[in-house]
N, C-alpha and C positions, 0 to 999 in steps of 0.2 A: 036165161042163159048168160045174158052180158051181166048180172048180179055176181052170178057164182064166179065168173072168168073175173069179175076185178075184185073180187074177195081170195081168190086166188095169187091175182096180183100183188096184192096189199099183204098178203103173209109173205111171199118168197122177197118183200124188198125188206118188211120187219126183219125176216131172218139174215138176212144179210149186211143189214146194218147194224154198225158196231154197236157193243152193246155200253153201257156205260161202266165205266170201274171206278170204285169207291178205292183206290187207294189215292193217298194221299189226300184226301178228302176232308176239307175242314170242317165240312158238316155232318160226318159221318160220326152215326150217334154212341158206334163202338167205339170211338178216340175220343172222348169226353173227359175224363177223367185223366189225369197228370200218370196215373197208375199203366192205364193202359198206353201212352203213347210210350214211357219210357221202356214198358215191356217189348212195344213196333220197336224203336229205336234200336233196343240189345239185339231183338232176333233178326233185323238188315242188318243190322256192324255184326254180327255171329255170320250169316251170309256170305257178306262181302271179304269176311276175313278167309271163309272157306272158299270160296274163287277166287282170289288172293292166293293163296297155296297152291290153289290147284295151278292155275296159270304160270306159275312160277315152276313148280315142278317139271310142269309141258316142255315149257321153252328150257329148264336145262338138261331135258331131254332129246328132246332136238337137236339142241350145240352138242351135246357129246356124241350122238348117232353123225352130226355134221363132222366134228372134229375127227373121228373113226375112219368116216368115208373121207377127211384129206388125206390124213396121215398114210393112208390103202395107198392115196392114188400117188403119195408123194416117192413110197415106196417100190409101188407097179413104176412111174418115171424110171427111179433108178436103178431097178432088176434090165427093165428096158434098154436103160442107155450103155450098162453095163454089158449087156447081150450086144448091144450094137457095135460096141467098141471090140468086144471079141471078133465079132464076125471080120470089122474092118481090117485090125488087124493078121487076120490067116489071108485075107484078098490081098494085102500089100507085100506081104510073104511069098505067096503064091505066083504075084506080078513079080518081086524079086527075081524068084527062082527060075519065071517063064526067060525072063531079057538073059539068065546065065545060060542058058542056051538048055536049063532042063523043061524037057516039052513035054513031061504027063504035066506040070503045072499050067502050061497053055491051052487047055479044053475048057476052063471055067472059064 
């Protein structure tokens, strides 16, 4: 029983420990030849050029969805302060008109 339980043990840490990876590997018997590393070499720079793009694409995606949502809020501001100044405006009106002695304007 204590056999099979620590051969049990011995698999689940095998498994879980990392396994090794051959890239970049000076001994690795596939990059032997000048041929095959230059071929590694093209298809990481073909890679790094295509996440390269891509990340660039991302991020001026982002700034113009960012740029969109100021320009919104810069506008929402001014519809805002624009409504504001009307409203202020009829209240200063309406105080006017209450001190001239007209009294439907004194209820508000």
């Amino acid at each position: 029983m204590k056999f099979s339980v620590s051969i049990c043990i011995a698999a689940a840490c095998a498994a879980l420990a990392p396994s090794v990876a051959l890239a970049d590997d000076p001994h690795d018997p596939t990059m032997r030849s000048a041929a095959a590393r230059a071929r590694d070499r093209a298809i990481i720079k073909r890679m790094n050029q295509q996440q390269l793009a891509y990340v660039r694409d991302r991020d001026a995606r982002i700034m113009q969805n960012y740029r969109r949502t100021q320009s919104g809020n810069d506008n929402d501001y001014a519809d805002a302060r624009a409504d504001y100044s009307r409203r202020m405006a009829e209240w200063r009106r309406a105080v006017a008109a209450c001190n001239a002695g007209r009294w439907e304007y004194c209820d508000n």
